[in-house]
MOPAC internal coordinates of N, CA, C and O (Angstrom, degrees):
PM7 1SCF
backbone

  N    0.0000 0     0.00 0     0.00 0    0    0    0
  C    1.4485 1     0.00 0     0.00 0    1    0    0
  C    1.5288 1   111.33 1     0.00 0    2    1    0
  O    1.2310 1   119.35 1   141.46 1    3    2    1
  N    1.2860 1   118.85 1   -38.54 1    3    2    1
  C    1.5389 1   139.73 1   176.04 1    5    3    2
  C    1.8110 1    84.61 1   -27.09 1    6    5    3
  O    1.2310 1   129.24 1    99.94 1    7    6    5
  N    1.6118 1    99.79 1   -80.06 1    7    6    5
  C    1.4891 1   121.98 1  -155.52 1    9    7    6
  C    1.4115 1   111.58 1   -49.97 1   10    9    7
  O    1.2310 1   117.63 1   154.94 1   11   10    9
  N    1.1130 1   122.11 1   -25.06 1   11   10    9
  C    1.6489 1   127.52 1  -165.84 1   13   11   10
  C    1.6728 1    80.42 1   -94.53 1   14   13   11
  O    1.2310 1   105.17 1    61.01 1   15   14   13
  N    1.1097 1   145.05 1  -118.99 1   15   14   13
  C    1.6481 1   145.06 1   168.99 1   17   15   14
  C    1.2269 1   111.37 1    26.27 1   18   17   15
  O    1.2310 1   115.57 1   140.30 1   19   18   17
  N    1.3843 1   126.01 1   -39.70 1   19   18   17
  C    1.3570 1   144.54 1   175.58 1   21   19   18
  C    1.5520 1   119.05 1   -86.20 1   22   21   19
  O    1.2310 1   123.90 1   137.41 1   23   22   21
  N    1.2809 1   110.12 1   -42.59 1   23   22   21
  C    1.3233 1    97.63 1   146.67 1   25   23   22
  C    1.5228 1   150.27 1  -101.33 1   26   25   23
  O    1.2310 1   118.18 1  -158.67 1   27   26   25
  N    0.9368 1   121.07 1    21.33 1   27   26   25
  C    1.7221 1   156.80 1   155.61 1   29   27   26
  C    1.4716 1    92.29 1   -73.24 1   30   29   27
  O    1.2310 1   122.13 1   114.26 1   31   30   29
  N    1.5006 1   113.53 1   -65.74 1   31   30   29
  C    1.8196 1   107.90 1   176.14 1   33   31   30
  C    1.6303 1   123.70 1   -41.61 1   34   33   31
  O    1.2310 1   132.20 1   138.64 1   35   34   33
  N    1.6217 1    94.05 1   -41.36 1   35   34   33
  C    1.6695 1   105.23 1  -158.36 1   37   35   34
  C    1.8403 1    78.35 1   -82.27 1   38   37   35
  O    1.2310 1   118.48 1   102.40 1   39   38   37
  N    1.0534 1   120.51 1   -77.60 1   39   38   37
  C    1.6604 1   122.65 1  -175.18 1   41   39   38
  C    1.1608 1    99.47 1   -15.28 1   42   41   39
  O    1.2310 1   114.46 1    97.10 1   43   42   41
  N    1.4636 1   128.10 1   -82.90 1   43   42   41
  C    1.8177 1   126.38 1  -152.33 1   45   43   42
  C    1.9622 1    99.72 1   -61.29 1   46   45   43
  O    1.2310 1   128.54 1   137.49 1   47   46   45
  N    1.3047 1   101.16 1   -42.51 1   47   46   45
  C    1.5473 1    88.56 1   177.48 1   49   47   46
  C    1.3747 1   122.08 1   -61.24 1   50   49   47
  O    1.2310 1   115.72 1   150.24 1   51   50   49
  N    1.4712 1   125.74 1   -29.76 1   51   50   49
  C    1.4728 1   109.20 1   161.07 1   53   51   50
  C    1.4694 1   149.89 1   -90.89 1   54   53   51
  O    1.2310 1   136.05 1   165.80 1   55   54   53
  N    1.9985 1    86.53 1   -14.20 1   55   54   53
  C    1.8008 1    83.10 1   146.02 1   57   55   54
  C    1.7328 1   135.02 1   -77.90 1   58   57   55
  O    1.2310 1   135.21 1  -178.61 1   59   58   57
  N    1.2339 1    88.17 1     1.39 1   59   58   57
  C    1.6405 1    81.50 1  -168.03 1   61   59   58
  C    1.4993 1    96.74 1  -102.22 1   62   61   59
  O    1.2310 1   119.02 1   158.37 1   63   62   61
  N    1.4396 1   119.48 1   -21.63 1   63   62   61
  C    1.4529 1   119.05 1  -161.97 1   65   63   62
  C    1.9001 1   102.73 1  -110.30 1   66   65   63
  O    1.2310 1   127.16 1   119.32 1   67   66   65
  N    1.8084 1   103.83 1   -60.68 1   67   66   65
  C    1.3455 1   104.18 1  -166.09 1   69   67   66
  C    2.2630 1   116.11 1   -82.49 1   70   69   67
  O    1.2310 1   129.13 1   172.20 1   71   70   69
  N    1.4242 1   100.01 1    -7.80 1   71   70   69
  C    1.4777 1    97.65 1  -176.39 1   73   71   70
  C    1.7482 1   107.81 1   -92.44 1   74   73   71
  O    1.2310 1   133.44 1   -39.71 1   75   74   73
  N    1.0656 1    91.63 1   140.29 1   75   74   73
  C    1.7827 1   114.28 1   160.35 1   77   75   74
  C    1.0406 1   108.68 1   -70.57 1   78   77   75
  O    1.2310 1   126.01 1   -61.45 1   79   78   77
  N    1.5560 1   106.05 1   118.55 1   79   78   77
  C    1.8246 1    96.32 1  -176.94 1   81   79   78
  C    2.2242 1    91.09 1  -117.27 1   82   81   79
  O    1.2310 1   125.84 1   -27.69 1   83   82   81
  N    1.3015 1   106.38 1   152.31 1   83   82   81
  C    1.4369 1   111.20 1  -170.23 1   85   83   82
  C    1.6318 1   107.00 1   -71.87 1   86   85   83
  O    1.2310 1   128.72 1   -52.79 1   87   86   85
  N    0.9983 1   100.82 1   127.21 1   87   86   85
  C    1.8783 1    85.75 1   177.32 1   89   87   86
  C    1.3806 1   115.01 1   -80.46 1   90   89   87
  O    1.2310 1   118.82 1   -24.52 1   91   90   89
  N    1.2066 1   119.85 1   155.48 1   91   90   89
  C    1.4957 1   141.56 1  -164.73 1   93   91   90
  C    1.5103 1   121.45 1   -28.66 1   94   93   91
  O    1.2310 1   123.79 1   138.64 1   95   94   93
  N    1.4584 1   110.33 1   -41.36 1   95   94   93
  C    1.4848 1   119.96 1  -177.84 1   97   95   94
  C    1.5383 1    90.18 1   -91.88 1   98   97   95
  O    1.2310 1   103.73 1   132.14 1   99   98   97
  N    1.3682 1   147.55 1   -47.86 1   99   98   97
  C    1.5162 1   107.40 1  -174.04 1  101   99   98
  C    1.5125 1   120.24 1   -90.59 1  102  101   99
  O    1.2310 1   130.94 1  -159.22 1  103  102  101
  N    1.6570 1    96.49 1    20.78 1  103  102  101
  C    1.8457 1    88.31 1   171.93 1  105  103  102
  C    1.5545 1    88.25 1   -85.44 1  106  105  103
  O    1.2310 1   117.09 1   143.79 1  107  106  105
  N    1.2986 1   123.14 1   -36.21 1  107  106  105
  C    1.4076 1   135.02 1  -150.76 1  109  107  106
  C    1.9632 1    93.55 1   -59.65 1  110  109  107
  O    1.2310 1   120.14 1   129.21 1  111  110  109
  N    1.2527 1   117.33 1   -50.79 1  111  110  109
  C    1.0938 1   140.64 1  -174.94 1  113  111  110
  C    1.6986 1   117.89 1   -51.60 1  114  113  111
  O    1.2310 1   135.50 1   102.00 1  115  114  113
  N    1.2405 1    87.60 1   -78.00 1  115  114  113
  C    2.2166 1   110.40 1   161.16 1  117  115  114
  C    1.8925 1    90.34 1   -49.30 1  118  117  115
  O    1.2310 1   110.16 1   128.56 1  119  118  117
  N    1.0922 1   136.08 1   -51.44 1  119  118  117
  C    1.4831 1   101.92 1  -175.08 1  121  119  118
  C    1.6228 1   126.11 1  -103.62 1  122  121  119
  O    1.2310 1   127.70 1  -175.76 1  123  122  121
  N    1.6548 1   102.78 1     4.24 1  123  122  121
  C    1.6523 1    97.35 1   147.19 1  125  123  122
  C    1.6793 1   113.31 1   -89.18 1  126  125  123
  O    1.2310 1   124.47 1   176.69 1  127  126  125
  N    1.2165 1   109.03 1    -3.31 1  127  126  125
  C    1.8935 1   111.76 1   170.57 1  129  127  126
  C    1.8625 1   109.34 1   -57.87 1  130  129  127
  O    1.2310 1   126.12 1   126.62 1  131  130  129
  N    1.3730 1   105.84 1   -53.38 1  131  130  129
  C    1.4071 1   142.51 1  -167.59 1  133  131  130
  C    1.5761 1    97.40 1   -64.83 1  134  133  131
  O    1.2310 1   123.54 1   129.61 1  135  134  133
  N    0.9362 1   110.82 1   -50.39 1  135  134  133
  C    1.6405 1   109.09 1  -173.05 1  137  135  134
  C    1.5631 1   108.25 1   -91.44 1  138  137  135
  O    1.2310 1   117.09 1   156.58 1  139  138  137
  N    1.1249 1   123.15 1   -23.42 1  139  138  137
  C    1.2902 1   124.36 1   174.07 1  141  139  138
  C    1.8106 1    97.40 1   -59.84 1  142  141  139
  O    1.2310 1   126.96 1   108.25 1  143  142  141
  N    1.6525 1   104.22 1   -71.75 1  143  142  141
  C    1.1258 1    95.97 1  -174.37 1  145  143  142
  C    1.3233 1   146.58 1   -62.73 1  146  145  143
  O    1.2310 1   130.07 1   174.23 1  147  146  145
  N    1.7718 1    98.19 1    -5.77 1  147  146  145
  C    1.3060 1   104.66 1   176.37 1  149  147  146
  C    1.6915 1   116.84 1   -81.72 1  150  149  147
  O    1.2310 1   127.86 1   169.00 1  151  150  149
  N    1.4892 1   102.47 1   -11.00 1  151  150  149
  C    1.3125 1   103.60 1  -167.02 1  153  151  150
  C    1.8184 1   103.30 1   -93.06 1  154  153  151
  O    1.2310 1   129.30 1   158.98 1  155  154  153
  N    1.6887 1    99.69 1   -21.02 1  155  154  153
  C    1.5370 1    83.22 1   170.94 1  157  155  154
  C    1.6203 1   123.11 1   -89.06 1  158  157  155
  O    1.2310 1   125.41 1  -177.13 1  159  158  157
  N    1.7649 1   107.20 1     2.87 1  159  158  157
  C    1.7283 1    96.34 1  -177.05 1  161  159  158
  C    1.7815 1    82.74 1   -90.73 1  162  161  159
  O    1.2310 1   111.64 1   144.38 1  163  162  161
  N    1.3266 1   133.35 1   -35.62 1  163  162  161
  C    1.1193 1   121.66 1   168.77 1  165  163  162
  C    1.3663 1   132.26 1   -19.54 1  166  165  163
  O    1.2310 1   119.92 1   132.18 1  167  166  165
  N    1.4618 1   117.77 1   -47.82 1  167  166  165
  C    1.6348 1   146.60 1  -174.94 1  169  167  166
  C    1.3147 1   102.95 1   -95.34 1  170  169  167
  O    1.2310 1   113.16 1   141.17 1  171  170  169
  N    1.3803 1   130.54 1   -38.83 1  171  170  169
  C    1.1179 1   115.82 1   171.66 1  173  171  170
  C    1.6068 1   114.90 1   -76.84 1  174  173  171
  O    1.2310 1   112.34 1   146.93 1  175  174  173
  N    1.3920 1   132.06 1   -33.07 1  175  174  173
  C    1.1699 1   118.68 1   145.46 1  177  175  174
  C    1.0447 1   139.24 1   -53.70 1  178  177  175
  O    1.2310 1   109.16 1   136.15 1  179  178  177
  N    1.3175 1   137.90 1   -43.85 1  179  178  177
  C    1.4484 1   122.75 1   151.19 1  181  179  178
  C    1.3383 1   135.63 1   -56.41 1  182  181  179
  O    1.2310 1   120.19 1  -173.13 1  183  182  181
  N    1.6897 1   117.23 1     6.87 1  183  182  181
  C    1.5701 1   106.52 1   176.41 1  185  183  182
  C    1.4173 1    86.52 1  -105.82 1  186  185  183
  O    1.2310 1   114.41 1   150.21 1  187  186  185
  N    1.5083 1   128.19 1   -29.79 1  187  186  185
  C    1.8344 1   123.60 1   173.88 1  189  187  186
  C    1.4235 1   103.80 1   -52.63 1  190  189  187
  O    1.2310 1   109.54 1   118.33 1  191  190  189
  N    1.1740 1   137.21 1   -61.67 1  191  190  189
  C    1.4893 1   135.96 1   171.11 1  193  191  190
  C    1.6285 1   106.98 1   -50.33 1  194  193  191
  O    1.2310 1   117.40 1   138.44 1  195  194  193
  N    1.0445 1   122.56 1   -41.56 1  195  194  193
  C    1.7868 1   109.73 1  -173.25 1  197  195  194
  C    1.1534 1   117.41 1   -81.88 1  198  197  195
  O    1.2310 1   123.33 1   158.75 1  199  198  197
  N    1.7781 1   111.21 1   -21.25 1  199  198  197
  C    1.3119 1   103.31 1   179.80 1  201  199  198
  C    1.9664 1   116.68 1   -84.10 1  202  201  199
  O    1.2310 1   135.65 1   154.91 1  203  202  201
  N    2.0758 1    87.32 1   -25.09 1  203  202  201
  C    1.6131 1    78.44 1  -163.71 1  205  203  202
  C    1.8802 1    79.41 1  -100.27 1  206  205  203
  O    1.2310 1   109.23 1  -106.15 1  207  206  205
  N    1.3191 1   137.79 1    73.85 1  207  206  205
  C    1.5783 1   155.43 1   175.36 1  209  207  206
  C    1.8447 1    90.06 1  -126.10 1  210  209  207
  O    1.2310 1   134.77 1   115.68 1  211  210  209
  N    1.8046 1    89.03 1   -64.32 1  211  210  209
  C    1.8272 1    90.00 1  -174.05 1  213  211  210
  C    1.5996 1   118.92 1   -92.74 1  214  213  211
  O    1.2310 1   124.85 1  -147.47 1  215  214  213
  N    0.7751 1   108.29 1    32.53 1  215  214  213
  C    1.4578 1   138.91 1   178.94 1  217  215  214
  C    1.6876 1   116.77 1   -71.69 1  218  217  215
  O    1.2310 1   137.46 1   106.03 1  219  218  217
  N    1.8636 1    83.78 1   -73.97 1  219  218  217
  C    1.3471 1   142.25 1  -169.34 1  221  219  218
  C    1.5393 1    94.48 1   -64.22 1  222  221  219
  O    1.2310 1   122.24 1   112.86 1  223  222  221
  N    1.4300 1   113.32 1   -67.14 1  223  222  221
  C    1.4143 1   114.32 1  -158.54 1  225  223  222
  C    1.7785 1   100.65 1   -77.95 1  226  225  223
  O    1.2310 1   125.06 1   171.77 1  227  226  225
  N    1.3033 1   107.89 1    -8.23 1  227  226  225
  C    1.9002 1   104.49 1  -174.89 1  229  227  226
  C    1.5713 1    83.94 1   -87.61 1  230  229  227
  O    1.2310 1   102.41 1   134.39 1  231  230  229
  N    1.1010 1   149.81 1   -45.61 1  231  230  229
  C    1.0843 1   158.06 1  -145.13 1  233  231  230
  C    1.8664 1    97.67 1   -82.21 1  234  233  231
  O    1.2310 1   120.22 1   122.24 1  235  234  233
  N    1.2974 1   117.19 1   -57.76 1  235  234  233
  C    1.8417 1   123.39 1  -165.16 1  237  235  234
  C    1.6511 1    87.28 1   -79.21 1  238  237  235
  O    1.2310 1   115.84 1   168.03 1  239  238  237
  N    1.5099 1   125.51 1   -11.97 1  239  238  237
  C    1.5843 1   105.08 1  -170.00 1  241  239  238
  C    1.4731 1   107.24 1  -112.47 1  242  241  239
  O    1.2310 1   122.17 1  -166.33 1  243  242  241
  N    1.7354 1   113.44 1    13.67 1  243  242  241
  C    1.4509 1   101.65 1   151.04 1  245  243  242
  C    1.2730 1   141.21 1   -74.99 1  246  245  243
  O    1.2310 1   120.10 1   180.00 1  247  246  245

């Protein structure tokens, strides 16, 4: 039990003391990055599905 107590000790002392935490405007930044890009593999997946959708159906209606 010692050892677990001890490291909960060592843990909280190095987030609070030894980590770099991002300040406010570049978390703000990194998660309009994230959503930007998620929204363009988003769009780019849905025109890969729409194109190979009508693809498919030009293809079964020869």
């Amino acid at each position: 039990m010692r050892k677990f107590v001890n490291y909960l000790k060592e843990s909280w002392v190095e987030l609070t003391k030894k980590v770099t935490w991002p300040s406010w405007s570049s978390l703000q930044n990194s998660a309009i990055l994230v959503m930007v890009a998620s929204i363009i593999l988003a769009v780019v997946i849905w025109a890969m599905d729409y194109l190979f959708e009508n693809l498919m159906k030009f293809i079964y209606t020869l």
